[in-house]
Every structure is written in structure tokens, then in C-alpha cells.
SEMAR-218161 format. One record per residue (C-alpha): residue in one letter; z, x, y. Coordinates in Angstrom, 1 decimal. Each point is the difference from the previous one (the first is absolute). Last residue first. Example, Ala and Ser with C-alpha at 12.3 -4.5 7.8 and 13.67 -1.06 7.14 Angstrom:
# residues 2
R  type      pz      px      py
R     s     7.1    13.7    -1.1
R     a     0.7    -1.4    -3.4
//
This chain:
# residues 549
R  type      pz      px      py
R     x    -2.8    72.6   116.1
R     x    -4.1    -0.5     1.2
R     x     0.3    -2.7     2.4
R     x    -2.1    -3.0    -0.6
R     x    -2.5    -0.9     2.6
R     x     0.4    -2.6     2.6
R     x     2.2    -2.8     0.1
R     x     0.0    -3.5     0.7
R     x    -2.9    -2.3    -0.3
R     x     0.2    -2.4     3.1
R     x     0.2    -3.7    -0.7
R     x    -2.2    -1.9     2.0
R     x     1.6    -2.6     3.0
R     x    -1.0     2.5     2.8
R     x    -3.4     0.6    -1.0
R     x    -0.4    -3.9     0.6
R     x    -0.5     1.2     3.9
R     x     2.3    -2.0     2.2
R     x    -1.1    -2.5     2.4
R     x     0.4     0.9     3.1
R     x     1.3    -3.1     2.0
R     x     2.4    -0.8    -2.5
R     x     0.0    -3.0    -1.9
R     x    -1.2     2.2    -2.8
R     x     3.6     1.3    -0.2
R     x     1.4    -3.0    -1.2
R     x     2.6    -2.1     1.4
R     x     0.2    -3.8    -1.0
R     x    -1.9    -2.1     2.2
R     x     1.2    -3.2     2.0
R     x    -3.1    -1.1     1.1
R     x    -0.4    -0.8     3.8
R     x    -3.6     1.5     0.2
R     x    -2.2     1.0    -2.9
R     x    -0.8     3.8     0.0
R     x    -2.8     1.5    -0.3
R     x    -1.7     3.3    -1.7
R     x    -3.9     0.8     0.7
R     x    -2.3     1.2    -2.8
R     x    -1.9     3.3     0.9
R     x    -3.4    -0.3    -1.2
R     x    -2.0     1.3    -2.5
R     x    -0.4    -2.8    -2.9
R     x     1.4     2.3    -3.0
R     x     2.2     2.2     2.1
R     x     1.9    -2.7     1.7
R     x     0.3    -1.8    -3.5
R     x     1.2     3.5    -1.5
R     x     2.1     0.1     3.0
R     x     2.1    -3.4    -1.2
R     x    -0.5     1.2    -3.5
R     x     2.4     2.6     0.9
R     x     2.8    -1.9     2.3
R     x     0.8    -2.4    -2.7
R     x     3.2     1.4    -0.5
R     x     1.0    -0.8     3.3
R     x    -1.0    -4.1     0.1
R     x    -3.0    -1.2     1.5
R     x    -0.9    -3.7     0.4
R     x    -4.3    -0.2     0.6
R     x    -1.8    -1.9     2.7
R     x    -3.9    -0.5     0.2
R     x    -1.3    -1.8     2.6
R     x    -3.8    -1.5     0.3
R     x    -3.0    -0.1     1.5
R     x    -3.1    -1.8    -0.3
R     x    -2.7     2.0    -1.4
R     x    -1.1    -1.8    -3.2
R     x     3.7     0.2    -1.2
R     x     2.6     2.0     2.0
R     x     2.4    -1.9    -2.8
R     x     0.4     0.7    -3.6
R     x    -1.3     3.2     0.0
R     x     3.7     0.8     1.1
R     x     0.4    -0.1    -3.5
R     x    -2.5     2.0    -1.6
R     x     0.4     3.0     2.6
R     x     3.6    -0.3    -1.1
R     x    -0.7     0.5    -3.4
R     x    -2.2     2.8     0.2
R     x     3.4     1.7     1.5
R     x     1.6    -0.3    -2.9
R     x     3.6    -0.9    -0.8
R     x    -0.3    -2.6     3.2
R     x     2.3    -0.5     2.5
R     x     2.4    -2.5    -0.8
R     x     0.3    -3.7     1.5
R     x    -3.8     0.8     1.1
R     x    -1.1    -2.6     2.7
R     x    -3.7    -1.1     0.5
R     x    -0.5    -2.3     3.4
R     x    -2.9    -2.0     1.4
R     x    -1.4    -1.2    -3.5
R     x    -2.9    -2.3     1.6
R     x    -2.3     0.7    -3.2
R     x     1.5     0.6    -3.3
R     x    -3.2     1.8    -2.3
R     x     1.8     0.9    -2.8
R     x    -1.0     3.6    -0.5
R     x     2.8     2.1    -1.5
R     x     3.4    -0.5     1.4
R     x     1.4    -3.6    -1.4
R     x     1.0     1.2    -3.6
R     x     1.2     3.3     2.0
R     x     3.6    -2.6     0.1
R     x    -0.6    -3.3     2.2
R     x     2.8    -1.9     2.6
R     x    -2.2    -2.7     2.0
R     x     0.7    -1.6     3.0
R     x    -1.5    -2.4     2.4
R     x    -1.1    -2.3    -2.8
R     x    -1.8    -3.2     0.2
R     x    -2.3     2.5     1.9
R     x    -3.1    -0.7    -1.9
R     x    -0.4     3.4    -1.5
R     x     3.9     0.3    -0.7
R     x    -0.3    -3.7    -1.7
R     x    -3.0     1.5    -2.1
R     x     2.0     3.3    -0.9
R     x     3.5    -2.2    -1.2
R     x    -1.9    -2.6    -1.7
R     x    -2.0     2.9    -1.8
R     x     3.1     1.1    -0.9
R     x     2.0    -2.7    -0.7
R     x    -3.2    -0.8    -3.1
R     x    -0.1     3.5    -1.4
R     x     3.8    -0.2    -0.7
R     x     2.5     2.5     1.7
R     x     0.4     3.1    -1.6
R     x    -2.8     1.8     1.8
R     x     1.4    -0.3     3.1
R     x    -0.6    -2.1     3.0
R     x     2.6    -1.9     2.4
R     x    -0.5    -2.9     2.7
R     x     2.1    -0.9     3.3
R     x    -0.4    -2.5     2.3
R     x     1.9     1.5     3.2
R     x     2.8    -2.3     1.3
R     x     2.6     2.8    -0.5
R     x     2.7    -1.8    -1.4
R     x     1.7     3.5    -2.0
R     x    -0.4    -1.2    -3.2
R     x    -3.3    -0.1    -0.7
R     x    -0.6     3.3     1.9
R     x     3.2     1.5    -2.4
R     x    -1.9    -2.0    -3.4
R     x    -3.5     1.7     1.2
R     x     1.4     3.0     0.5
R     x     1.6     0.9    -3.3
R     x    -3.3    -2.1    -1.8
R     x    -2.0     3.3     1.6
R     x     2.5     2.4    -0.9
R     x     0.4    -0.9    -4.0
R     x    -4.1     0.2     0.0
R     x     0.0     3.7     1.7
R     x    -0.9     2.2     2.5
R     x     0.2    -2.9     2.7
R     x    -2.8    -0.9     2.6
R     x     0.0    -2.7     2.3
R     x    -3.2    -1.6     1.6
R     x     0.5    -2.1     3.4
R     x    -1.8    -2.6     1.6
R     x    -0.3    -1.2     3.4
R     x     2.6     2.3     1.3
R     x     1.9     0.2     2.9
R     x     3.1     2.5    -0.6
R     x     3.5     0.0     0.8
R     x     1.6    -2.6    -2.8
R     x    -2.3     1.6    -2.7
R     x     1.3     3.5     1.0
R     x     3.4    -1.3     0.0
R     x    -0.6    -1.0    -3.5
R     x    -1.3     3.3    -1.3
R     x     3.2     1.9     2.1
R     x     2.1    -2.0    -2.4
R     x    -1.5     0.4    -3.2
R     x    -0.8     3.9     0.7
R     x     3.9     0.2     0.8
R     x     1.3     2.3    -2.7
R     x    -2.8     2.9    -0.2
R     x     0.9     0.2     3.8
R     x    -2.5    -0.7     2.4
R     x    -3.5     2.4     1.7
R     x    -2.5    -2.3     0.7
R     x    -3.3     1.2    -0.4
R     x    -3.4    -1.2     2.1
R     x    -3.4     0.0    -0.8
R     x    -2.6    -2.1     2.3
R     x    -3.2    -0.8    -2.0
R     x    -3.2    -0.3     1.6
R     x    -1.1     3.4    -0.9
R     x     0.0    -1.2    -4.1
R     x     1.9     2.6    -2.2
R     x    -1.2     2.9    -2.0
R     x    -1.1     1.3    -3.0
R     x    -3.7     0.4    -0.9
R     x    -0.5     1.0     3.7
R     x    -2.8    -2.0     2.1
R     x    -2.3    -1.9    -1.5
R     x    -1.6     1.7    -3.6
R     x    -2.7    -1.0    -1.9
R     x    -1.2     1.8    -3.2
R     x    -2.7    -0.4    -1.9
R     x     0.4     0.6    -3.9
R     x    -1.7     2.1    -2.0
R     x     0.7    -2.0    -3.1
R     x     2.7    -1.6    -0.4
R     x     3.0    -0.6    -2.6
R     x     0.9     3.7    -1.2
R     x    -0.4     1.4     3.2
R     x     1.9    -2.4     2.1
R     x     2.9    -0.2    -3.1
R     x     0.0     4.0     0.6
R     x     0.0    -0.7     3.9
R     x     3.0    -2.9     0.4
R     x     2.7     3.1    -0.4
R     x    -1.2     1.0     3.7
R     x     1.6    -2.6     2.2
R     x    -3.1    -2.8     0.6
R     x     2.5    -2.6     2.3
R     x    -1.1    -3.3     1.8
R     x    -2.4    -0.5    -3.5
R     x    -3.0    -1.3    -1.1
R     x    -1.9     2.0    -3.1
R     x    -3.4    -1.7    -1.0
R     x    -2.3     0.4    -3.3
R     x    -3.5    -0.7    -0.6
R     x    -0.8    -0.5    -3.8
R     x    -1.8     1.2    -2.6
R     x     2.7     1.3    -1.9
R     x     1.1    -3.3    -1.1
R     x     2.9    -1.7     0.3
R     x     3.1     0.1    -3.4
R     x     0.4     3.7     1.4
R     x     1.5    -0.7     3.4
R     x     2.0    -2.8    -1.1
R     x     1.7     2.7    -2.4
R     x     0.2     2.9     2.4
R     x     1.8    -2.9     3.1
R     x     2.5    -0.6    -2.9
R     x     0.8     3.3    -0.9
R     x     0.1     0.5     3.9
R     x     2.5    -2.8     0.7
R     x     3.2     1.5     1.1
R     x     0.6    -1.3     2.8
R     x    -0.3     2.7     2.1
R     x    -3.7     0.2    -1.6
R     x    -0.7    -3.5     1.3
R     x     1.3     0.8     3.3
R     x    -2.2     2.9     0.1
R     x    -3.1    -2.4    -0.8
R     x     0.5    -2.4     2.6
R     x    -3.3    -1.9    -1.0
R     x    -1.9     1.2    -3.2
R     x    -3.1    -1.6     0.2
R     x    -2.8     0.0    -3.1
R     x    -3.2    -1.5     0.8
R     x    -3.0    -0.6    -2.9
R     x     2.4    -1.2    -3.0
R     x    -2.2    -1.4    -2.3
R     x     2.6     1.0    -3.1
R     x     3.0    -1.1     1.2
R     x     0.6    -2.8    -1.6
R     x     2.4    -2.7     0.4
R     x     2.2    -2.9    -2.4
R     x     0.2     2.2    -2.6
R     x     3.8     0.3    -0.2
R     x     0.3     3.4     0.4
R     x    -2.0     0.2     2.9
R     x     2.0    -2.4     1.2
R     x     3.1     1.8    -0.1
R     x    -1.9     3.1     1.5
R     x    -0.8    -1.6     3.0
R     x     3.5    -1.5     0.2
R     x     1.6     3.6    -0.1
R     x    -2.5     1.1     2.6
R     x    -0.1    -2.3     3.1
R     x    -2.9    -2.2     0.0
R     x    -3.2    -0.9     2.3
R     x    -2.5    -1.0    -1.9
R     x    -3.6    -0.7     1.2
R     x    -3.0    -2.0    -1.4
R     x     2.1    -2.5    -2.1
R     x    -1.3    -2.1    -2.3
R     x     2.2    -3.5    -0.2
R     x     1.4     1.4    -3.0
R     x     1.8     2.7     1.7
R     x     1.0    -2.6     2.6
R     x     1.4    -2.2    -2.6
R     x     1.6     2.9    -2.0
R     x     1.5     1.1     3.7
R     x     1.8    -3.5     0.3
R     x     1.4    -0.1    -3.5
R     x     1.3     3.7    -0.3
R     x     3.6    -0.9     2.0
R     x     1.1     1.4     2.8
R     x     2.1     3.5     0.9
R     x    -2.8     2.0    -1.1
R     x    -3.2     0.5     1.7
R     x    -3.8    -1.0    -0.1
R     x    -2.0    -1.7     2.9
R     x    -3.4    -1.3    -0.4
R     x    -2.7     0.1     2.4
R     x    -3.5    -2.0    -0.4
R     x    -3.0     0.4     1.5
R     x    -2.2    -3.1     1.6
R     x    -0.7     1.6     2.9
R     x     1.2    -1.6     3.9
R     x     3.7     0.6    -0.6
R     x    -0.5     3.3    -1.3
R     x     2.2     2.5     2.8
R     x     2.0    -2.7    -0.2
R     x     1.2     0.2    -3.7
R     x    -0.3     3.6    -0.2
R     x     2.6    -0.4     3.0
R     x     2.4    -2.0    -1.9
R     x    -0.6     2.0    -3.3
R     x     1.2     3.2     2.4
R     x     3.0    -1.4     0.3
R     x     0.7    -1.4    -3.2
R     x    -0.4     3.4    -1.6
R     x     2.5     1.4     3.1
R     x     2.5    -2.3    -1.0
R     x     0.0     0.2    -3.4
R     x     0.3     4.1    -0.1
R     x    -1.7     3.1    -0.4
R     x    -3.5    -1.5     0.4
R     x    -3.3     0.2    -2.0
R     x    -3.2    -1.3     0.4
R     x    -3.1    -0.4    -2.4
R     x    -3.0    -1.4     0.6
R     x    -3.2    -0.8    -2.3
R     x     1.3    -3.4    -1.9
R     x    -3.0    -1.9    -0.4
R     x    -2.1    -1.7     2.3
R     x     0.3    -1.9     3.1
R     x    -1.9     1.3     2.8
R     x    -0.9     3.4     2.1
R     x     2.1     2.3    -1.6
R     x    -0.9     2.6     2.3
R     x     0.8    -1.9     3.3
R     x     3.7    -0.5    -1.9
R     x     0.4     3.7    -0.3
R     x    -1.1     1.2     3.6
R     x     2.8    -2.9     1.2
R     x     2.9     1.1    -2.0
R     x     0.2     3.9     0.1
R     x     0.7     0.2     3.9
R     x     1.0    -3.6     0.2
R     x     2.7     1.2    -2.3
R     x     0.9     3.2     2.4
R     x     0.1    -2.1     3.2
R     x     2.0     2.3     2.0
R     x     3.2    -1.0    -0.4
R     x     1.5     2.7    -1.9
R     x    -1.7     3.7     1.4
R     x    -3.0     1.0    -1.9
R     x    -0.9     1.3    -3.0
R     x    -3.4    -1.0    -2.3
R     x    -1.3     1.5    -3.0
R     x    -2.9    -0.7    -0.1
R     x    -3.0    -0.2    -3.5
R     x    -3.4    -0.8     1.6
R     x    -2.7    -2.7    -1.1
R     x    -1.0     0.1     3.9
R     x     1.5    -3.5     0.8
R     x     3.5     2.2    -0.9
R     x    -0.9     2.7     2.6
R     x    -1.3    -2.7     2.6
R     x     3.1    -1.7     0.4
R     x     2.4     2.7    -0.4
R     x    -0.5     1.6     3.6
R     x    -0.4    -2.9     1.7
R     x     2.7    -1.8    -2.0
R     x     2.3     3.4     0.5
R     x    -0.6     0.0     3.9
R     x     0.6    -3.7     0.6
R     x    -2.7    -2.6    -0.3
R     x    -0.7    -2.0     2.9
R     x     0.4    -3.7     0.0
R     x     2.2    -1.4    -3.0
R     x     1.6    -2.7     0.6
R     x     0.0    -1.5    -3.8
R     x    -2.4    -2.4     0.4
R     x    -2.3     2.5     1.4
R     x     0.0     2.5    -2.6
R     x    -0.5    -2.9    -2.4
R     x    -2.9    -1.4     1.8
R     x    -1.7     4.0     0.1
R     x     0.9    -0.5    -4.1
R     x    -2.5    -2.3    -0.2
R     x    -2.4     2.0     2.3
R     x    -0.1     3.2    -2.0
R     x     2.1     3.2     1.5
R     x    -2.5     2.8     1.1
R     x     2.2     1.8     1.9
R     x    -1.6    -1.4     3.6
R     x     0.6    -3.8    -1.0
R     x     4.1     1.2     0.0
R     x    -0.9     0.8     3.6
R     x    -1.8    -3.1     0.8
R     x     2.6    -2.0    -1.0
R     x    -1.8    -3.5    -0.7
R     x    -1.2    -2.2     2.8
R     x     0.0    -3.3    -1.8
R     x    -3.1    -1.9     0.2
R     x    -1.3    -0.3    -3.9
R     x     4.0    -0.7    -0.5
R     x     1.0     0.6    -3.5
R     x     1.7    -2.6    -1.8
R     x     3.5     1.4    -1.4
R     x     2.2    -0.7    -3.3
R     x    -3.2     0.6    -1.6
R     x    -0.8    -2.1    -3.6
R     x     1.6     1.9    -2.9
R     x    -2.5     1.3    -2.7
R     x    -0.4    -2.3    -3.0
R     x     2.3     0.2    -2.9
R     x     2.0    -3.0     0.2
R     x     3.5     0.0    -1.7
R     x     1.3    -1.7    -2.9
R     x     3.4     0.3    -0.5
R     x     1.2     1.8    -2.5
R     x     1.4    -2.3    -3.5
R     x    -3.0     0.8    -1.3
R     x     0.9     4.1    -0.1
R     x     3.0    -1.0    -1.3
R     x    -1.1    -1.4    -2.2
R     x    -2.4     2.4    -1.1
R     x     3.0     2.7     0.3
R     x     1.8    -2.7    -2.6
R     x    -3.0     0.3    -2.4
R     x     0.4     4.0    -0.3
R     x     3.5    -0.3    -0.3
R     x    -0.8    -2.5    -3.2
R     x    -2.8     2.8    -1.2
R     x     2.8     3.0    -0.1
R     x     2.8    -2.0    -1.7
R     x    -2.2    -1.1    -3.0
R     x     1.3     2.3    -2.1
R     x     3.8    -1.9     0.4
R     x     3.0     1.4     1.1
R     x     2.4     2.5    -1.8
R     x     2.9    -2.7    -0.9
R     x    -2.8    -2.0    -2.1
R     x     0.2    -3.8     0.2
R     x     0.9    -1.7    -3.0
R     x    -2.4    -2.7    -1.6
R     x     0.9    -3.4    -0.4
R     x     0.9    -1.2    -3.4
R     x    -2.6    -1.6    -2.7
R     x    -2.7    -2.4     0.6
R     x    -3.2     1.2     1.8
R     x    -1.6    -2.2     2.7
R     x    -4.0     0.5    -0.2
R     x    -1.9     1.6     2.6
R     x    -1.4     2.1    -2.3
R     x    -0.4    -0.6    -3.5
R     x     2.5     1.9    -2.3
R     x    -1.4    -1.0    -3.6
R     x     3.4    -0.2    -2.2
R     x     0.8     2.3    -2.7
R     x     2.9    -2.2    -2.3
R     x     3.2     2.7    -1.0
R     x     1.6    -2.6    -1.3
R     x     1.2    -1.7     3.5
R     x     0.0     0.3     3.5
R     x    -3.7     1.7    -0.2
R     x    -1.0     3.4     0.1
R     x    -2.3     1.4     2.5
R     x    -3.5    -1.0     0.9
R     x    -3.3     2.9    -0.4
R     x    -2.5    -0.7     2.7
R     x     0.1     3.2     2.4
R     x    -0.3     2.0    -2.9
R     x     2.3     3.1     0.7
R     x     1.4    -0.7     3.1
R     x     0.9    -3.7    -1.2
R     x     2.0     1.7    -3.2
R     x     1.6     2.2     2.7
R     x     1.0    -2.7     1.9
R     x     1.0    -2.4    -2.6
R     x     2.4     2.6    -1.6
R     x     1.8     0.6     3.1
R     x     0.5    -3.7     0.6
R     x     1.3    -0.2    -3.9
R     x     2.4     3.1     0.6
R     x     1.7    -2.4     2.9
R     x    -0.2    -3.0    -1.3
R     x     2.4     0.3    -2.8
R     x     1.2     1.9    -2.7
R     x    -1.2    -2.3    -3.0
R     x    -2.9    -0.3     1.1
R     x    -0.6     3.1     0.5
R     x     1.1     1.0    -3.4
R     x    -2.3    -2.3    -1.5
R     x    -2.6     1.7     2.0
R     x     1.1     3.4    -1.0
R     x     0.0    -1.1    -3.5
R     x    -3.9    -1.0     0.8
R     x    -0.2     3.4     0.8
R     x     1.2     1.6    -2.5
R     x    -2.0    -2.2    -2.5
R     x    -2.9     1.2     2.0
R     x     0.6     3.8    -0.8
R     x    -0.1    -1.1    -3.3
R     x    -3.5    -1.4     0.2
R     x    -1.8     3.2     0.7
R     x     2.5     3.3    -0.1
R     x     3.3     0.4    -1.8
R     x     2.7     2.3     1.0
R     x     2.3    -3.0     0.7
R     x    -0.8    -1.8    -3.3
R     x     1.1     3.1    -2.1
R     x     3.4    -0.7     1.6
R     x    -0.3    -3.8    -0.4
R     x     0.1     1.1    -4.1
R     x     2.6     2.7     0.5
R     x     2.8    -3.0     0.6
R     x    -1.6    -2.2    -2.8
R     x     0.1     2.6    -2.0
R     x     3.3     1.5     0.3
R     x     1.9    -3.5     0.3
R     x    -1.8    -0.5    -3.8
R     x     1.4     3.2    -0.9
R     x     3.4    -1.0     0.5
R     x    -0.5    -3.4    -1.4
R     x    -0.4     1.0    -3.3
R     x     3.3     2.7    -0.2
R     x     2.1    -2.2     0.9
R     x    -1.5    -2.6    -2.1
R     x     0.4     2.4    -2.7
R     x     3.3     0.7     1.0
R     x     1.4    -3.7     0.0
R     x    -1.7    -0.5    -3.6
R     x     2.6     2.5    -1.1
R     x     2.9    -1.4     1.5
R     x    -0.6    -2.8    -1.6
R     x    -1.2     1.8    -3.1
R     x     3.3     1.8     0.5
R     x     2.1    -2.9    -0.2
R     x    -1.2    -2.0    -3.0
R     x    -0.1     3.3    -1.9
R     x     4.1     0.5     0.6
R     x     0.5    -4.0    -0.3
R     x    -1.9     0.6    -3.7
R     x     2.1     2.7    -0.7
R     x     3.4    -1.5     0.8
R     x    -1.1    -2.7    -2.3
//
């Protein structure tokens, strides 16, 4: 009995192992058999891919959308699988697709580049639509009007003869009859001359009897600043009243939508100060590339400031077939290699000195303590009759300074200020109302010095004496204007005793001291009747040779 339970047991057991041992192998097979499948070519390789699909849809829509497109890159037509089963069905386009949503890619889309290139067409439709035909004269010529026969005499066309007459013009001055026939000529000039001689005249008539009519854009001009561009825009403007050319003005400080209008417009001349220039070259909105008359107006200014890179760049972008004009008050020698590199033998016209001051001015100093320049400034106002005076400051932070103490001290002057880092807009209200006389007063920095034509200014007055002595030939530019005359006055404080001479030196004349009457001055030695030589206030080096010890 015990033997038969022993054998009943171990063939139990017994059968346990060979199963063991049975389905072992069968595991081995069918786990090499898929193997052998992977390294498989024809039909087996599809089996892994319809796997794949079954995996897909197992995973989701995201391996699925991936899946489609490549499959449609391939064959264009083939469809993707279905919900269910692994069922093919026949993508036809413009059909709805069941299934989830596809997920937007975190990199951006391919098509990025083409949907930028449909928003600039919208853009682009969304301008508004302006009229290409030349613009109709602002100004009917008179058969019968006696034109200026002296301006006739240079050779000036008889449109442009209206202009000249429109804008007062009568007899040229030395520089326009000098310039005049130069630039008709074909000829590169470069053109100095005292301020207020008529410089832009000098350039701008000649130019606009070249370009005859309406065309394309063939005139460049550039200015140091916004104010001076806009200037000389006004007077291209009525120098061509009676032509149909057209003038557009280009500076920063204002938006890009009025100057793309004009640019689209057509423009025969631009006027434009350099940094906006070259932001619209940028752009594409203007081309350079029929460029017939290049101006550079003020050009030492524009170096001062820094923009010769700029001015080389603009320079290059015209053609080299070109005439090209330098206008300036001031041609100091460091202007000769960009001269030379940018013209070619150039004409030159020179009245009078290259540096120096109108002889209608009056210049007076007067001598005051560093600590009461506000004060004496104000009696100075009280005591003198004006009809319109420009005030100078070295500096921004000095210019608002005086305009809050003149503000707040009840004078009954209307009183305007102009820097740079007040907005485009308050300055040109501040220059226009200074023009028309709604203000009496105006407090600038050197913004104001170069060129703006101010007419009327009886009075220039320097709160410090200039750093350079260029500078104060620039100022008192201001006024003495188109020969009527002028004072210049100028607060001096000891340690400005040294540019004070160089000024004296620079324009060659003696500059007389004064005094203001019942002002309660604070002692300084320049109050004295002999003023003392600045030699005085430098340190003396001490000591002479070493000792031998």
C-alpha cells in the first residue's frame, strides 16, 4: 500500500516536470519566433507595421497624427487607420475625420513662414489707397508778373522764378549768386558762408530747376536735426509751389504712417535726418538707387553728432553718378577727408571768413558771480526791450531750471522751452509759436543753434559762455539775420575767463564788459574796471630743477 501511494506521488510529481519541462521550450519558440520576424524583409516588415498601427491606436492621437502625415508625404492618397480593427479607410479631402483633435506642436508650425507672408499682404490691403498721379501746383503762374530779374540772370527756370518770388526773394545774396550757377553747371560745391545768408536757397532753387517735374525720387537731403529737416522742407515746398514736385519730410520723434503715405505717394525729394533715413531703408519703404542730388546741409554739426558711420552708409546705398553738395556756417578742417572721399573736384564758395560772426551783431559780457547768473538773467529781462529773445543753456537740466524760475517768478513774458527730451510734437509747438510770436521767450540748448531760420530775434543771451567758441558764432547766429541787427549778451563768471578770449580771438574783436544798474552784486574781481588777465587764476608749476645732494 505504502508503495502504491509512493508511485502515486512521484508520477504526479513526475508529470509536473515534464510539463515543466514542455512548456519551457514552447515560451523559447514562440519568444525567438517574433525575433526572426524583426529581421525579416518583404511581408514581415508589414506585420511590423500594421503592429505599429495597432499600437497607435492604442496610444492615442498623437502617434496616429504623425503617422498620417508621413504616410500622406509619401503617397499623397494613402488613409490612416480607422477607430476600430485596424480598418484602412480612404482619406478624401475635405472630409471630417473621426478620432481626437490633433495636438499643436510646441516648436511652431512649417507653415509659419507662408502665414507671415499673407499677413504682410494684409497689411499691405489694409493701406490706404493713394493716387499716383503728379500733384496739381500749389501756385498758378502769372504770365504778367514781373519776376526777379536777378535770380532770371542765373539761369533759374520760370517755375521756380514764381517760387523765388513767393518766398520774397529779390536779389540773390553773395553765396546764391555764387552757388547758383555752379550747381546748374552739373558741379559738385561745397558751400560756406556766414548763418543767415540764404544757404538752402543756395542749393535749393538750382536743384529744383533741374528736376524739372514730377518723377521719381532723384533728391536727397540731409539735416542734423528735426527742426532744421523741417525747415528746409518748408522752403522746398515754396520754392515749388507752381511745379507739380513733391517733398517729403523724414525724421524720428513721429510715427512711420505719414511718411509711408508720402513715400508711396512718389516722392521727388526727401528731406530726412539720418537715423530715420536709415530706418526706412531698412524697411523697404525707399530706394536710393536713382539718386541724381545728394545734400548734406550742416555737415560739421552732423559729424559733432556723431553721425559719420551713418552719413558713409547713406552715402554708399546712392550712386556714384551723382552731384554732391556740402552746406555749412562752419567748414573746420576734419570735414576735408569725408570732402574728398564724397566729391569729386569740388567747387568751392566761400563769403567772408569760415568762422565768424555776423557784423550786425552787438556782443557784450557781463561779468556776475557763478552764484547769481539766475538773478542777474532776470533783471536783464526786467531792463531790456526786446521783441524776442533766444536763451541758451549748456545743458537740458539748465534749460527746464530756468524755465520753472521765469515761470515762477510773474514775469508776464510767454515763455517756451526746447531740448531734445521733450516730445517731437511740444517742440514743434514751441518753435512755431516762437516764429509767430505767441512766445516772447524761448530757453533752447545747441539743439536750437544750427540753422533755423528765426526771423525778428532781437536779442541772443548765453546763461554760460560757450565751451567752444564755434558754438557761440552758432548762437548769436540766431539774430543779425538777413542784415538787420542784433545784440548778443553773454553771463561771465571767473573761471570762464579763457573761452571768453578764445571767443574774442575767434571773431576779432574786442568784446565790451557792462554792468546792469542798481543790482545788488556780489563781489568779484571782474567787476573791476581792469579786468584781470585769466593767467592769474592758473596754477603755477613750482620748482625748478632738482638739486644734486
Amino acid at each position: 500500500m505504502l508503495r502504491f501511494i509512493k508511485n502515486l506521488v512521484g508520477g504526479k510529481s513526475g508529470e509536473g516536470k515534464s510539463t515543466s519541462k514542455a512548456s519551457t521550450p514552447q515560451r523559447g519558440q514562440d519568444s525567438r519566433g517574433p525575433a526572426k520576424k524583426k529581421t525579416g524583409q518583404g511581408p514581415k516588415k508589414k506585420q511590423s507595421g500594421e503592429a505599429r498601427g495597432e499600437g497607435e491606436q492604442r496610444s492615442g492621437g498623437g502617434n496616429r497624427s504623425r503617422n498620417r502625415n508621413r504616410n500622406r508625404n509619401r503617397s499623397g492618397r494613402e488613409g490612416r487607420s480607422g477607430g476600430g480593427g485596424g480598418r484602412q479607410e480612404e482619406y478624401k479631402p475635405g472630409e471630417k475625420r473621426s478620432g481626437p483633435p490633433r495636438k499643436k506642436r510646441s516648436g511652431g508650425s512649417r507653415s509659419r513662414g507662408p502665414r507671415r507672408r499673407e499677413e504682410r499682404l494684409d497689411d499691405e490691403r489694409s493701406l490706404p489707397k493713394i493716387d499716383p498721379r503728379p500733384e496739381t501746383p500749389r501756385l498758378e503762374m502769372d504770365p504778367n508778373a514781373e519776376l526777379p530779374a536777378a535770380f532770371a540772370e542765373l539761369g533759374l527756370s520760370d517755375p521756380i522764378l514764381h517760387g523765388t518770388l513767393s518766398s520774397g526773394y529779390e536779389t540773390p545774396t553773395p553765396v546764391q549768386a555764387q552757388a547758383i550757377p555752379l550747381v546748374l553747371e552739373g558741379k559738385d560745391v561745397i558751400g560756406a558762408s556766414q548763418t543767415g545768408t540764404g544757404k538752402t536757397a543756395a542749393f535749393g532753387l538750382p536743384i529744383l530747376s533741374k528736376l524739372g517735374s514730377h518723377g521719381e525720387l532723384r533728391c536727397l537731403i540731409l539735416e542734423p536735426v528735426r527742426e532744421l529737416a523741417a525747415q528746409v522742407e518748408d522752403a522746398f515746398l515754396t520754392f515749388s509751389a507752381a511745379t507739380d514736385l513733391r517733398t517729403t519730410l523724414l525724421h524720428g520723434g513721429v510715427s512711420y504712417g505719414k511718411q509711408n503715405e508720402g513715400l508711396m505717394l512718389g516722392s521727388d525729394i526727401v528731406v530726412a535726418t539720418p537715423g530715420r533715413l536709415l530706418d526706412h531703408l531698412e524697411r523697404g519703404t525707399l530706394s536710393l538707387n536713382k539718386i541724381e542730388f545728394l545734400v548734406l546741409d550742416e555737415v560739421d554739426r552732423m559729424l559733432d553728432m556723431g553721425f559719420l558711420p551713418d552719413v558713409r552708409k547713406i552715402i554708399n546705398k546712392c550712386p556714384q553718378d551723382r552731384q554732391t553738395l556740402f552746406f555749412s556756417a562752419t567748414m573746420p578742417p576734419q570735414i576735408d577727408s569725408l570732402a574728398k572721399w564724397a566729391l569729386r573736384d569740388p567747387a568751392e564758395v566761400e563769403i567772408g571768413r569760415r568762422i565768424s560772426a555776423a557784423e550786425t551783431v552787438s556782443h557784450y559780457f557781463y561779468p556776475v558771480a557763478s552764484t547769481q547768473r539766475e538773478e542777474l538773467l532776470l533783471a536783464l529781462l526786467e531792463q531790456t526791450e526786446f521783441h524776442s529773445v533766444m536763451i541758451f543753456t549748456r545743458t537740458k537740466r539748465d534749460a527746464d531750471m530756468l524755465f520753472s524760475k521765469l515761470k515762477a517768478s510773474g514775469d508776464d513774458h510767454k515763455i517756451a522751452v526746447l531740448h531734445s527730451d521733450i516730445r517731437q510734437s511740444d517742440r514743434t509747438k514751441a518753435l512755431t509759436g516762437f516764429r509767430e510770436g505767441a512766445y516772447e521767450v524761448i530757453i533752447a540748448t545747441d539743439l536750437a543753434a544750427r540753422g533755423l531760420d528765426i526771423s525778428n530775434v532781437t536779442h541772443v543771451i548765453n546763461y554760460q559762455v560757450p565751451e567752444n567758441s564755434e558754438d557761440y558764432v552758432h548762437r548769436i547766429g540766431r539774430t543779425g539775420r538777413a542784415q538787420k541787427e542784433g545784440d548778443a549778451f553773454t553771463l561771465l563768471s571767473a573761471d570762464e575767463l579763457d573761452r571768453a578770449q578764445s571767443i574774442e580771438r575767434l571773431i576779432g574783436q574786442k568784446i565790451e564788459h557792462r554792468k546792469i544798474e542798481n543790482f545788488d552784486y556780489v563781489y568779484t574781481t571782474l567787476l573791476d574796471d581792469d579786468a584781470p588777465n585769466p593767467d592769474r587764476f592758473k596754477k603755477k608749476k613750482r620748482g625748478g630743477k632738482k638739486r644734486r645732494r
